[in-house]
C-alpha positions in Angstrom: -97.4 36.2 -59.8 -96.8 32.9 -57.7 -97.6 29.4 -59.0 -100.4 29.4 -56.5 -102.1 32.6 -58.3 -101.1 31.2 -61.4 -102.7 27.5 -60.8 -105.7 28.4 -58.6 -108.6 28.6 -61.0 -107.6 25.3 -62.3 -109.8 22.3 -61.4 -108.0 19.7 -58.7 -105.0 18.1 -60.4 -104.3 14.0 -61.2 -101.4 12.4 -59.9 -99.0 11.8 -62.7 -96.1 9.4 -63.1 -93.2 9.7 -65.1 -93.8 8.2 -68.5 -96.8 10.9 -68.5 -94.5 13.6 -68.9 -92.6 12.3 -72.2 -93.4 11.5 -75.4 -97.6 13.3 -75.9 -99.3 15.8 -74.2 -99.3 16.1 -70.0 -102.8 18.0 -69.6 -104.1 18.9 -65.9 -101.6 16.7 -63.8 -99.1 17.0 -61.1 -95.8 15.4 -60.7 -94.2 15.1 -57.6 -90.9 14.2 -56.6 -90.0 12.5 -60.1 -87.2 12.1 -61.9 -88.5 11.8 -65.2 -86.6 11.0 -68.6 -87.0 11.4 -72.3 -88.1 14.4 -74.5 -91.5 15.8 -73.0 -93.9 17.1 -75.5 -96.6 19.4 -74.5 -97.5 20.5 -70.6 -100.7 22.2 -70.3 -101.8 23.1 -67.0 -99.3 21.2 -64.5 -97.6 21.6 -61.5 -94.5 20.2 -61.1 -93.0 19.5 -57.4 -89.7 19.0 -56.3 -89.0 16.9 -59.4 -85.1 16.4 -60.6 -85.1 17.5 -64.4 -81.9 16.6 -65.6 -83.0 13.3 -67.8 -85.7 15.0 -69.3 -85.4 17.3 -72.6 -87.9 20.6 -73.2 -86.6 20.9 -76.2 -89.0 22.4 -78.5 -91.4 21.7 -76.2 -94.8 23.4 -75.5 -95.9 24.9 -72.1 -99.0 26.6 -70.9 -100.2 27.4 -67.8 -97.0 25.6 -65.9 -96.2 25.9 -62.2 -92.8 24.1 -61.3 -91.7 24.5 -57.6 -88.3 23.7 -56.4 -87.2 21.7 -59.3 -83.5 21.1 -60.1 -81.3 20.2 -63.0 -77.5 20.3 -63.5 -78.6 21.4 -67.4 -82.3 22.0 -68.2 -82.7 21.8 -71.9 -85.1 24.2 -73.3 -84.0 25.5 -76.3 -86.2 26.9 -78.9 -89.7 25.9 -77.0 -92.5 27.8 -76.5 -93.6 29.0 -72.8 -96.8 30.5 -72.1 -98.1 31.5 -68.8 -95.6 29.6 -67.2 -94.0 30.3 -62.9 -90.9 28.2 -62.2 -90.6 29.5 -58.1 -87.4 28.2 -56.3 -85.2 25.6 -57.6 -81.3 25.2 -58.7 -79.8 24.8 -61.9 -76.4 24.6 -63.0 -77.4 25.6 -66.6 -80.9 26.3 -68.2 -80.2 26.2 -71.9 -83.1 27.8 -73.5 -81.5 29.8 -76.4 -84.2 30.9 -79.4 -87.0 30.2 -76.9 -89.9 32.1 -77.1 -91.2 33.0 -73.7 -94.4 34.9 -72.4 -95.9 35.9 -69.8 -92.9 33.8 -67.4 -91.6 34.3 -64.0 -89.0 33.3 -62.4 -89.2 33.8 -58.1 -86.2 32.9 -56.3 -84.7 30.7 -59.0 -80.9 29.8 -58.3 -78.6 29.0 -62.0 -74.7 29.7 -62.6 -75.8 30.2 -66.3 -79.1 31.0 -68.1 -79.0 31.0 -72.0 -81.5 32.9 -73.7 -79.0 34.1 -76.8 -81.8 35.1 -79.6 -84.7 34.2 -77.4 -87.8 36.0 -77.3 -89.2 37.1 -74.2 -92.5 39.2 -73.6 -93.7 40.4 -70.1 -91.2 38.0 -68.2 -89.6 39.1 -64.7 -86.7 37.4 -63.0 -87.6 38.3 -59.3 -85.0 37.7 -56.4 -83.2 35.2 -58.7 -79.2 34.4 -57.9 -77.8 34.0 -61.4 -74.2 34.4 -61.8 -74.3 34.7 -65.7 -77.4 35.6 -67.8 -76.9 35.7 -71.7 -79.6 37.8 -73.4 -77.5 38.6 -76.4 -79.4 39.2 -80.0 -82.5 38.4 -77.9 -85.4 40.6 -78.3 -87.1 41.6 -75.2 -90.6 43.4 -74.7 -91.4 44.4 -70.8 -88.7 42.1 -69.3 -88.2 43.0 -65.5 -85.3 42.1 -63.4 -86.4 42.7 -59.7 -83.8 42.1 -56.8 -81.8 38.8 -56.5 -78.0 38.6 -57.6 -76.9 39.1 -61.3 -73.7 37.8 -61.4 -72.9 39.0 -65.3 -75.4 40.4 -68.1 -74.5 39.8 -71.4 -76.9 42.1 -74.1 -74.6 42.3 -77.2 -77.0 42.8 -80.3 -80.4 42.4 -77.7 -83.6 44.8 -78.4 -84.9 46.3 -75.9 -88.5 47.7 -75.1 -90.3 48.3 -72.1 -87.0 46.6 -70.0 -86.3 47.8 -66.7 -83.4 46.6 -65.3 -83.2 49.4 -62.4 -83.3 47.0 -59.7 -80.7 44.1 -61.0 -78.0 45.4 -59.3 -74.9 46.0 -60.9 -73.8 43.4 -63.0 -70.7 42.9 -65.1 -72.2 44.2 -68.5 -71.3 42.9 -71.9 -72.7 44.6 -75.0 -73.4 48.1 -74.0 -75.4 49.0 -77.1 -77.4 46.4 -75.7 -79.0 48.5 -73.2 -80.4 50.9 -75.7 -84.4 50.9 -74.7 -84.1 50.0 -71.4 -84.2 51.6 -68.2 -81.2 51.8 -65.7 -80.3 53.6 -62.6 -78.5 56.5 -62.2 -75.9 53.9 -59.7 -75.8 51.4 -62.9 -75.2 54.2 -65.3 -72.4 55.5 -62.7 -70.6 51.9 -62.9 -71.0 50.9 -66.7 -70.0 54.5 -67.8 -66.7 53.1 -68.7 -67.8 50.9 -70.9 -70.1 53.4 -72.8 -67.2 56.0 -73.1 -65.3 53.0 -74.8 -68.3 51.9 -77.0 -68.6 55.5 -78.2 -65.3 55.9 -78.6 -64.7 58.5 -75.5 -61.5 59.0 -74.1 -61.3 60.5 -70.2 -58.5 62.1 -69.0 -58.0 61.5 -65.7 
């Protein structure tokens, strides 16, 4: 799903401004271009545009039925908040912090980050589709039909993560940390090929050569 499939049964939206985005709830608006600031409380049903993110703070924050196209942050802070029904499409990021987060029903479409942070989050029905990240931290998350479809995955770290329904056949392969990660999810047989030597060590294998 794009944000355009994921907005269009929603009625036209209202302009918003900045200080609409902090401090309450942001219902059925769109910000463009903004650079807002402050902690943001609740977004339900919004689009935001092209908007620079680094002043403002998702932490513990609510959103529902959220487009955000070509946003950017150095660090997005969204740490323990709750997503629902939300696209981000496009966009770079240096970090997104967003550890014990609890996401559903998310995409992310093309999203650029050198680091996502999603240690003890919990994702349902979320797919990372063509996204460039060069380090993605899923360790002691607990994922439930989490798709990773094309892009660049820089390194995947899964130590302590539970997996169901995760298919991961098409993220490339990654520099993988936490092989008992991976139990409960789906890999190719090229991925199984390249981390082997790290299973054999988890399981305490030797190969003679």
């Amino acid at each position: 799903m794009d944000v355009a499939e994921l907005l269009a049964p929603l009625p036209p939206f209202t302009d918003g401004g900045p200080h609409d985005l902090t401090g309450g709830t942001a219902d059925g608006l769109r910000f463009a271009e903004l650079a807002p600031t402050g902690e943001a409380g609740q977004l339900l049903e919004c689009l935001l545009e092209g908007c620079a993110l680094d002043g403002l703070s998702l932490v513990r924050g609510r959103l529902s039925t959220v487009g955000a196209l070509r946003c950017t942050a150095t660090e997005l802070l969204a740490h323990d908040g709750t997503w629902l029904d939300v696209v981000v499409e496009g966009g770079r990021f240096g970090a997104v912090t967003a550890h014990g987060a609890s996401w559903t029903r998310v995409t992310l479409t093309g999203v650029r980050a050198d680091y996502v942070n999603l240690r003890g989050a919990t994702l349902v029905e979320v797919e990372l589709v063509d996204c460039t990240l060069r380090e993605l931290d899923l360790g002691g998350a607990d994922l439930r039909r989490l798709r990773v479809a094309g892009g660049e995955l820089g390194t995947l770290h899964l130590s302590g993560a539970r997996c169901r329904d995760v298919d991961l056949t098409a993220a490339g392969l990654p520099d993988l940390d936490g092989v008992t990660g991976l139990r409960g999810a789906t890999i190719s047989a090229a991925q199984l090929a390249g981390w082997s030597g790290g299973m054999a060590a988890e399981l305490g294998i030797r190969v003679a050569r």
